[in-house]
C-alpha positions as CSV (number, residue, x, y, z in Angstrom):
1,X,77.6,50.9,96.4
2,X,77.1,55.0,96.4
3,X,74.2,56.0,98.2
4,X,73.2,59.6,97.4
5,X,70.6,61.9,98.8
6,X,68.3,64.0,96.3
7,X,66.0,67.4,96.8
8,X,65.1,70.1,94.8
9,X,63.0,73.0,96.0
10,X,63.5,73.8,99.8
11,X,62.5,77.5,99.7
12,X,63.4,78.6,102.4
13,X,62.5,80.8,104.5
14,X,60.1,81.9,101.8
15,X,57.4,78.5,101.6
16,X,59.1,76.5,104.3
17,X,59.3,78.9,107.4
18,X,60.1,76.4,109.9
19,X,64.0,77.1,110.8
20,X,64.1,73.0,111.7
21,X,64.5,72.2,108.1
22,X,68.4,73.4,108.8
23,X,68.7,70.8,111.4
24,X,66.9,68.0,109.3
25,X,68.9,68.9,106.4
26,X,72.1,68.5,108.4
27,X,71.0,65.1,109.9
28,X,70.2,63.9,106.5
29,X,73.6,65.6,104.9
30,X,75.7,63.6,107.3
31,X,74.0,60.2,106.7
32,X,74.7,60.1,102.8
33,X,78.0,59.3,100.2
34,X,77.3,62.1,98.0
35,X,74.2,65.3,98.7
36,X,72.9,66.4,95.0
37,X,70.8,69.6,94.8
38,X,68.4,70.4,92.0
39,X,68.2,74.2,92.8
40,X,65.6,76.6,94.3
41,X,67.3,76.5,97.9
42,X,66.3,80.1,98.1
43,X,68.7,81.1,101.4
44,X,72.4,80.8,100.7
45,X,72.8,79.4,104.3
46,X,71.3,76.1,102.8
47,X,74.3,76.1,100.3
48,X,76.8,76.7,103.6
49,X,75.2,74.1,105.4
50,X,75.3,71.4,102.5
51,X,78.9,72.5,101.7
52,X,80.4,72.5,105.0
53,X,78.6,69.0,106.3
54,X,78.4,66.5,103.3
55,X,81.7,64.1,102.6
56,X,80.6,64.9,98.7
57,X,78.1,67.2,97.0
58,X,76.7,68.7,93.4
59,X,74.4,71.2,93.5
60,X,72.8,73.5,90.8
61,X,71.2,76.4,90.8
62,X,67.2,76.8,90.2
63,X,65.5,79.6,89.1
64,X,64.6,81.4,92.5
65,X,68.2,81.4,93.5
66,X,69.9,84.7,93.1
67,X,72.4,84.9,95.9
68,X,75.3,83.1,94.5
69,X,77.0,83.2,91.2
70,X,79.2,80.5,91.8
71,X,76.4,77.7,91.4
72,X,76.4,76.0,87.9
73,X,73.2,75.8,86.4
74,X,73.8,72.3,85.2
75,X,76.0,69.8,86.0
76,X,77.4,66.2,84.5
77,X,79.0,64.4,86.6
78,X,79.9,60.2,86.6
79,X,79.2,58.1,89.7
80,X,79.9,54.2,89.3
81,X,80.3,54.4,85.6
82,X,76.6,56.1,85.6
83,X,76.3,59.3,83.5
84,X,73.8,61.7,85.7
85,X,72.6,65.2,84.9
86,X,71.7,67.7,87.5
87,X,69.6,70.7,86.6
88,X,66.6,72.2,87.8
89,X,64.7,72.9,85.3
90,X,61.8,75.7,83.5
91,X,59.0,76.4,82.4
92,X,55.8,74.6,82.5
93,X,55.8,70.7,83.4
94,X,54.6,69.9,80.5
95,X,57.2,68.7,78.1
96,X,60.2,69.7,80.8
97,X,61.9,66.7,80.0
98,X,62.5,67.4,76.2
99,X,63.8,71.1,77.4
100,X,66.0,69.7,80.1
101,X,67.7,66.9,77.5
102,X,68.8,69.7,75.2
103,X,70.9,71.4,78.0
104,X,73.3,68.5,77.9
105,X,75.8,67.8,75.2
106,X,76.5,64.4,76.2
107,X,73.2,62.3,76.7
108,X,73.1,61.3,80.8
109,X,71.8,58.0,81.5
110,X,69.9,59.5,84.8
111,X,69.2,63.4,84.9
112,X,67.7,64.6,88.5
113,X,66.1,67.7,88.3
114,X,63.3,69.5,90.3
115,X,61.3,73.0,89.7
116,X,57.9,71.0,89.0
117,X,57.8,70.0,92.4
118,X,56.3,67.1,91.4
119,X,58.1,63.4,92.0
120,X,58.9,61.8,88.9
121,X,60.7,58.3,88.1
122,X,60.4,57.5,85.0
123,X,62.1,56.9,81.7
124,X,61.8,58.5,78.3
125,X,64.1,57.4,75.3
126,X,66.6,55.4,77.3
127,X,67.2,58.2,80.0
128,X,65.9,57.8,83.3
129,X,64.2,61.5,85.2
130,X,64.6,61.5,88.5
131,X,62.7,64.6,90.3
132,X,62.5,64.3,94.1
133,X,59.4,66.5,94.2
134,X,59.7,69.8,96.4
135,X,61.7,69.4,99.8
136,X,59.3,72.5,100.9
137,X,56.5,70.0,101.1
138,X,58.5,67.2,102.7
139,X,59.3,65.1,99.8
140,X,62.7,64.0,99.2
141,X,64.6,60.8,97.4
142,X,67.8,58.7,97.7
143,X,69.5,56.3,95.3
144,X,71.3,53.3,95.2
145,X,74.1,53.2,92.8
146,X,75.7,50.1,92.3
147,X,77.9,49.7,89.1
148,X,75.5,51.4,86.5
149,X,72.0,50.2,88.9
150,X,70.2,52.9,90.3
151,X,67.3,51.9,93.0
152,X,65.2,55.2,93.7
153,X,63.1,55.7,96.5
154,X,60.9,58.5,97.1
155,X,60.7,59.7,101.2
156,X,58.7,62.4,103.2
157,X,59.7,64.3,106.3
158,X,56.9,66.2,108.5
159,X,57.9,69.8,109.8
């Protein structure tokens, strides 16, 4: 069994101001297989952090990162024989699942995104959207991957 740790959205130290989300992040990094990020980190030093700390991480880029070229903007990756996209997302969140499918040549059997900062679990046409809603606000998720079973669950941290 993988056990990963999802968020999407931290903006920092632009919406979340309080400097403790480096220390929460860093406790949460070490406890997890595999850290995925859906973008919109806003300080590089998140990236750093993330990089330096976690055994295993994937992150993307989101639309309010600008410091660091070096980020894809999507990523497909296989964990336990489960195809996953990772990709922020644009636009409105309305129809941002249909948008987000088309960036992926290969169909993913789970895509985790963020940019709505809404928390989403559901599936449309055989592919499961995962969206952790906005870290900036709390709201995080993990998964359970065992062979190709994911178990989501949707957790919330007060600064």
């Amino acid at each position: 069994m993988t056990n990963i740790l999802i968020f999407s959205d931290i903006h920092y130290p632009t919406r979340l101001k309080n400097p403790k989300i480096l220390d929460i992040l860093e406790e949460l990094t070490k406890r997890f297989d595999i850290v995925i990020g859906c973008g919109d980190y806003v300080n590089e030093n998140i990236i750093y952090l993330i990089q330096n700390i976690s055994k295993k991480h994937y992150l993307v880029k989101g639309n309010m990162d600008f410091f660091d070229k070096n980020i894809a903007e999507s990523l497909f990756i296989e964990i336990e024989k489960l195809k996953i996209g990772i990709i922020h997302g644009e636009g409105s969140p309305f129809g941002i699942e249909s948008r987000i499918i088309r960036r992926f040549t290969v169909k993913p059997d789970i895509i985790f995104y963020g940019h709505t900062h809404l928390k989403e679990n559901k599936i449309i046409n055989n592919i499961h959207f995962v969206n952790p809603g906005a870290f900036c606000d709390g709201n995080y998720c993990t998964a359970q991957i065992k062979e190709k079973n994911v178990k989501i669950e949707f957790l919330k941290i007060t600064f």
